[in-house]
Legacy VTK file of the C-alpha trace (Angstrom):
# vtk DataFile Version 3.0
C-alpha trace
ASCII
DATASET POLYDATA
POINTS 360 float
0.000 0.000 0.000
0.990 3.171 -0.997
1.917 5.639 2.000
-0.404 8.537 2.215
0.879 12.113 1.564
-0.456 13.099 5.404
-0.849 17.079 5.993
-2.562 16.458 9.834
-1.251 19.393 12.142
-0.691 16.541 14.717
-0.425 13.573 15.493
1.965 14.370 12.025
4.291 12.538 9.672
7.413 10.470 10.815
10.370 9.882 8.802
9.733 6.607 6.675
13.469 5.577 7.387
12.011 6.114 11.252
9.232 4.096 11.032
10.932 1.028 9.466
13.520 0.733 12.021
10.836 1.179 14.674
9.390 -2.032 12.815
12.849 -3.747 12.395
12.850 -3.851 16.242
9.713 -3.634 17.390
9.487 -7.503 18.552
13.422 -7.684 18.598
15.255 -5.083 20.165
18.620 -5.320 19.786
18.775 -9.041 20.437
16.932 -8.521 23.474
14.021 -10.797 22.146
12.205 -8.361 23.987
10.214 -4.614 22.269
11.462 -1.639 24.133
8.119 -1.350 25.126
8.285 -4.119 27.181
11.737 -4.072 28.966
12.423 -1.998 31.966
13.201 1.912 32.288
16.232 1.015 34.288
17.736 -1.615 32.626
21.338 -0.809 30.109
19.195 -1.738 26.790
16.974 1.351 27.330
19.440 3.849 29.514
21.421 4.027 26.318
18.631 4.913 24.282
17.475 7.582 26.830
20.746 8.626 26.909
21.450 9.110 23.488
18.187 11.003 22.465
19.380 13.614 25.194
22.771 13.354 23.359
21.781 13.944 19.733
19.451 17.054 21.317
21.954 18.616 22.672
24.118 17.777 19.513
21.351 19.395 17.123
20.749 22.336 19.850
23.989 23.184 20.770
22.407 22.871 24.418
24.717 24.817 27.169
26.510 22.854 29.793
24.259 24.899 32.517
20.504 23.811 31.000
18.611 20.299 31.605
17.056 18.269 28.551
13.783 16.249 30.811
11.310 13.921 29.327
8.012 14.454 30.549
4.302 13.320 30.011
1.083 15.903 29.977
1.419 17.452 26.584
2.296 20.636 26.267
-0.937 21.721 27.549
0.470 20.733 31.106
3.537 22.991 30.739
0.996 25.890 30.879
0.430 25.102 34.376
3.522 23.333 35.373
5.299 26.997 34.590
3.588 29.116 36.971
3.369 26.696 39.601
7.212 26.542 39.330
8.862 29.819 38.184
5.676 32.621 39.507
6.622 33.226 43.089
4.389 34.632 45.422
3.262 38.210 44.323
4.923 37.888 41.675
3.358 38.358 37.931
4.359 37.154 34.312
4.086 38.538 31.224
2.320 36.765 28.371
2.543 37.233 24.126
-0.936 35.618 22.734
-0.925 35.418 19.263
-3.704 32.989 18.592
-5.612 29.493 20.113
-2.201 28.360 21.836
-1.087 31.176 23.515
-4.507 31.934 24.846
-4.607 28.535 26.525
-1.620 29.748 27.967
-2.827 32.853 29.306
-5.797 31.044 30.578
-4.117 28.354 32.352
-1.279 30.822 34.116
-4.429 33.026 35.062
-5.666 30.402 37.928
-2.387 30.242 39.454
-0.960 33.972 39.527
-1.006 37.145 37.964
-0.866 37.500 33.920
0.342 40.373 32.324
-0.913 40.094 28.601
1.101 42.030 27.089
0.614 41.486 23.183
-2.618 40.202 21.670
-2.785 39.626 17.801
-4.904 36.505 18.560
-8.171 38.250 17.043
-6.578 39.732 13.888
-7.421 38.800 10.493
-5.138 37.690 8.453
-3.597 36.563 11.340
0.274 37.904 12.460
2.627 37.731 15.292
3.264 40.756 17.240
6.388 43.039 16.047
9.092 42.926 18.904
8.267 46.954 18.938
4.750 46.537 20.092
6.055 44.215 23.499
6.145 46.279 26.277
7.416 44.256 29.174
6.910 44.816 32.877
9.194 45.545 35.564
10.125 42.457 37.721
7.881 39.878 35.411
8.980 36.490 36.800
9.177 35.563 32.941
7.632 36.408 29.484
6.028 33.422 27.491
5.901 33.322 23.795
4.266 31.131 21.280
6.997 29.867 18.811
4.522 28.817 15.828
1.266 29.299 15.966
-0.245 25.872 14.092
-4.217 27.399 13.884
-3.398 30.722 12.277
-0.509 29.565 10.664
1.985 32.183 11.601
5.695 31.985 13.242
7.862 34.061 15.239
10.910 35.339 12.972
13.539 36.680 15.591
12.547 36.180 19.213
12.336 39.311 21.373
15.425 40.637 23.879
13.822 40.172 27.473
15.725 40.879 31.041
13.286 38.079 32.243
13.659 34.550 31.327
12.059 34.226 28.363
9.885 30.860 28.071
8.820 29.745 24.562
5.978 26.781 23.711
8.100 25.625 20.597
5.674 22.441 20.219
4.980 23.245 16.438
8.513 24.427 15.145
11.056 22.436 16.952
14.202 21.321 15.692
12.886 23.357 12.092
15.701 25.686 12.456
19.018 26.391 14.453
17.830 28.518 17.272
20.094 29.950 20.473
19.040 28.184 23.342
20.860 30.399 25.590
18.486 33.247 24.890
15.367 30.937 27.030
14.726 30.017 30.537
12.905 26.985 29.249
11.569 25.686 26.249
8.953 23.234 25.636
7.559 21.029 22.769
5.073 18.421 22.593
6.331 15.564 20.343
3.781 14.931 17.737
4.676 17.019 15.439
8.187 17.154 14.991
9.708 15.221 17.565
7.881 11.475 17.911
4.484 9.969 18.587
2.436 11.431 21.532
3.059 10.691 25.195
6.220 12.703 25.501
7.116 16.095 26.476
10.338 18.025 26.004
11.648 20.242 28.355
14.693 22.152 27.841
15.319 24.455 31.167
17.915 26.373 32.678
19.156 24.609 36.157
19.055 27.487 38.320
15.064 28.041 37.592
14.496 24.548 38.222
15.184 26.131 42.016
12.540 28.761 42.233
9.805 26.235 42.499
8.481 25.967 46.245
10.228 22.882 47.562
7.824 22.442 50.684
4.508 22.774 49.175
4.516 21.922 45.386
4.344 18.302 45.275
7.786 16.119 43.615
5.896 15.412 40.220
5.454 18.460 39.717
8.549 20.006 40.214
11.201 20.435 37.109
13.786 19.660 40.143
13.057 16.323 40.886
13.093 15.364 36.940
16.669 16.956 36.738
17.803 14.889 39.400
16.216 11.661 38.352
16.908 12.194 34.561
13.667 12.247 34.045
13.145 8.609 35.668
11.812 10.213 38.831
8.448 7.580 37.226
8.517 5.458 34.647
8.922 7.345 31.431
7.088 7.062 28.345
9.665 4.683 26.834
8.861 4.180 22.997
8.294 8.008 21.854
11.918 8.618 23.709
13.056 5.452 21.627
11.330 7.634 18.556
13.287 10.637 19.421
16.577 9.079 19.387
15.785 7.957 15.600
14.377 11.033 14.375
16.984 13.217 15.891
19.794 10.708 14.662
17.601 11.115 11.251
17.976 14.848 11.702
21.741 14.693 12.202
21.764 13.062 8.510
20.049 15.728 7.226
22.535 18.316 7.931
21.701 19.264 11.558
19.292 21.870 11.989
20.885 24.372 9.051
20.536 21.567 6.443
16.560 21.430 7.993
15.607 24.493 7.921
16.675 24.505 4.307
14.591 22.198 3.024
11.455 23.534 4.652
11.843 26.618 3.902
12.055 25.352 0.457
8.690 23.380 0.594
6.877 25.986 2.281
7.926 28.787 -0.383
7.061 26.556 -3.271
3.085 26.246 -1.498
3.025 29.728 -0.602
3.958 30.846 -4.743
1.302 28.602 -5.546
-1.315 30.678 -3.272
0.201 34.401 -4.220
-0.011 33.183 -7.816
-3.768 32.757 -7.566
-6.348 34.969 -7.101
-8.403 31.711 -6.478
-6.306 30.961 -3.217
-5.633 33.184 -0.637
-3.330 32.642 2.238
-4.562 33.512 5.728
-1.335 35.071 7.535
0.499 38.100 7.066
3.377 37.198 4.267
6.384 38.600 7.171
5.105 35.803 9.266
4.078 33.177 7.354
5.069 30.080 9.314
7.085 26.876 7.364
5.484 24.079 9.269
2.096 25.473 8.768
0.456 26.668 5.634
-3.363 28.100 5.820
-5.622 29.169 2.955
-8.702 29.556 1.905
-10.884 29.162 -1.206
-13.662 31.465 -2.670
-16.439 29.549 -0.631
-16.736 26.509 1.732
-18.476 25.060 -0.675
-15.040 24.997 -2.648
-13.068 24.421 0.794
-15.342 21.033 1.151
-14.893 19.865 -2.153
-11.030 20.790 -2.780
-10.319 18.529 0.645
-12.608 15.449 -0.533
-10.886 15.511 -3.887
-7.273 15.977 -2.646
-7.999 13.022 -0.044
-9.331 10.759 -3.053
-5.528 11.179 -4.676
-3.980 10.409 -1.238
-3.428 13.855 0.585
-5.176 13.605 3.532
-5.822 16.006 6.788
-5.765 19.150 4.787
-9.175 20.447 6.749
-8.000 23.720 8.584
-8.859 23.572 12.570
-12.522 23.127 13.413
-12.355 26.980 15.286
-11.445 28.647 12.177
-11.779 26.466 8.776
-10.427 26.680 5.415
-7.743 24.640 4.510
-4.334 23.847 6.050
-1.573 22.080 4.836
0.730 21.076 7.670
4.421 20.135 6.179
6.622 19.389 9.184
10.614 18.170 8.943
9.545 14.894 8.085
7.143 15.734 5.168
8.326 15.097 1.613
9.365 17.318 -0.594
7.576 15.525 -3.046
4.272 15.554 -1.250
4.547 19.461 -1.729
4.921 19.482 -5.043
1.987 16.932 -5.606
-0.622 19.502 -3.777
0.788 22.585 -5.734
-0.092 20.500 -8.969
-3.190 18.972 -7.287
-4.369 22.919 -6.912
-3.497 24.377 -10.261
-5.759 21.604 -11.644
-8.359 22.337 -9.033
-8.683 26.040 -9.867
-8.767 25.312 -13.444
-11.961 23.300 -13.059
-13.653 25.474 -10.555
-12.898 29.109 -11.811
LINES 1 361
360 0 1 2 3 4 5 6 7 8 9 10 11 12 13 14 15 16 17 18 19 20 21 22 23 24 25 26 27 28 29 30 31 32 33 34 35 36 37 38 39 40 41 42 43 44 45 46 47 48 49 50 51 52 53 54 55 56 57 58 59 60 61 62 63 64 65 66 67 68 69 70 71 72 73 74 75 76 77 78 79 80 81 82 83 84 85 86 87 88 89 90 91 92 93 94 95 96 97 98 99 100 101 102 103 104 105 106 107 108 109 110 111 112 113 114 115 116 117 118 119 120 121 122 123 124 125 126 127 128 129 130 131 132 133 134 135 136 137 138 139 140 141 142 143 144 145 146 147 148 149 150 151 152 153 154 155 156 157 158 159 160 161 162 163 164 165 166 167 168 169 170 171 172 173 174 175 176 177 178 179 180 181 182 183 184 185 186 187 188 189 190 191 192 193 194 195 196 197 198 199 200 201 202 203 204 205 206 207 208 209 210 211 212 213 214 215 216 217 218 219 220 221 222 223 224 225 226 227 228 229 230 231 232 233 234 235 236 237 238 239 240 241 242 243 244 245 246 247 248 249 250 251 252 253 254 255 256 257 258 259 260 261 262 263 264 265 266 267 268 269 270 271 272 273 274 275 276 277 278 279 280 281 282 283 284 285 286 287 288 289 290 291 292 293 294 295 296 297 298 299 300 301 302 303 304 305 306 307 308 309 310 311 312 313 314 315 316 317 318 319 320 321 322 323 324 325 326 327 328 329 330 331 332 333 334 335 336 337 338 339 340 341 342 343 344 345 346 347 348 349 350 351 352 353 354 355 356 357 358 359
């Protein structure tokens, strides 16, 4: 069977050379006659898996000697609370950057546990943007300023990531390990995995030590601490074994690819050959502001739903499926993480010229 050309915003595409190894050992591991699923968290077999997927991060990162890779479970939804229950100390506030669905659940999380500063919303605009650096105006003492790398609903992406004097925290679920980025400029960043990382159950956590201290020791239970993960290695409970397994093959994958420079080359090359298709049309018409147009995300609509309904059916029939933009706002979106082919982009743009020759 013919693998599908799969545009879904997440649970998203792995690498094919990923998934076949994943099958190679998937009863076998290693000789083990056991899955990784199946042996224990503790045991050398998987501590040198766990142990390279930190590795290769850190490799592809160019993580700094002073910051903490951790493993966690909760999505990234959980972050949004884990991060004020850690780093917002008492009468403290933070300041917030909402730019669309996921920074407001954000916002709306860090609300019940302290004081939120919003100070940037472009979460309501249409077509839909990120706030200029120039508009942030950040507040004395914040504990720390969150930010929304990549903003998968409205399809937009932060270009150069503002100069703060507080930590700056960044929900990078959508975008990383796209493109090189300086992790020494964040207090902590965080991705959920299905997207670009693994299959869901796993949560990255990149954090500088010395925050990891700020969290009340006394009265914030262990779990929930970033402390006791950094001095467990993220075994402080069993960890979600196989997506860690997955991250050691994609990042290894990654490495092949030329690191995060050779990445970010290739999508930026995917997403500009989809975006030319849209500004060629007047039948198309992309939802974002061009200046932040994001690479992993690409939104658009057509003249009527009508069309919208009928362009998704028909592109699903020639095996490109989960092009339906997000329930909340509609149209169409074509999600083309790392792992998507180059050749899946090029069979949508052709896919859509054909489309809007029938239909105009």
């Amino acid at each position: 069977m013919a693998r599908a050309y799969n545009f879904s915003a997440g649970p998203a595409i792995l690498p094919t050379e990923v998934l076949l190894e994943a099958q190679r050992d998937l009863l076998d591991f290693k000789g083990t006659g056991m899955s990784i699923m199946e042996m224990s968290h503790r045991g050398k077999e998987y501590t040198a898996v766990h142990e390279e997927a930190v590795a290769n991060l850190k490799t592809l990162l160019n993580v700094p000697d002073n910051y903490s890779i951790l493993f966690m479970t909760g999505g990234a939804t959980s972050q949004f609370s884990f991060i004020p229950m850690n780093l917002l100390g008492a009468g403290q506030s933070a300041d917030y950057i909402n730019a669309g669905s996921w920074g407001a659940g954000a916002v709306k999380a860090a609300k019940k546990l302290g004081k939120v500063n919003v100070i940037a919303d472009t979460s309501k605009e249409i077509p839909t943007r990120m706030p200029a650096n120039s508009e942030l105006k950040f507040t004395d003492g914040a504990a720390y300023v969150h930010i929304t790398s990549n903003e998968t609903i409205a399809g937009t992406q932060v270009k150069e990531f503002p100069k703060t004097k507080a930590p700056l925290i960044a929900d990078m679920s959508s975008d990383i390990l796209s493109r090189p980025i300086d992790v020494s400029q964040f207090g902590l960043i965080y991705a959920g995995a299905q997207k670009n990382l693994a299959p869901a159950g796993v949560t990255l956590v990149i954090i500088r030590n010395d925050l990891a201290e700020l969290a009340p020791k006394e009265t914030l239970p262990e779990l929930f601490q970033y402390r006791a993960f950094i001095e467990e290695n993220s075994l402080k409970n069993t960890p979600p074994t196989f997506p860690i397994y997955i991250i050691m093959l994609v990042t290894r994958w990654l490495i092949a690819q030329g690191g995060l420079e050779g990445m970010q080359k290739i999508n930026d090359a995917k997403a500009a050959k989809l975006y030319a298709a849209i500004d060629a049309s007047s039948f198309y018409k992309g939802t974002a502001v061009k200046e932040y147009r994001s690479p992993m995300n690409v939104t658009f609509r057509l003249p009527t739903e009508e069309l919208e309904e009928a362009f998704i059916k028909a592109a699903s029939k020639l095996g490109m499926t989960s092009l339906k933009g997000h329930r909340s706002v509609g149209g169409v979106r074509a999600s083309i993480y790392n792992a998507f082919p180059t050749e899946g982009v090029d069979a949508l743009v052709a896919f859509m010229k054909d489309f809007e020759a029938k239909n105009s």
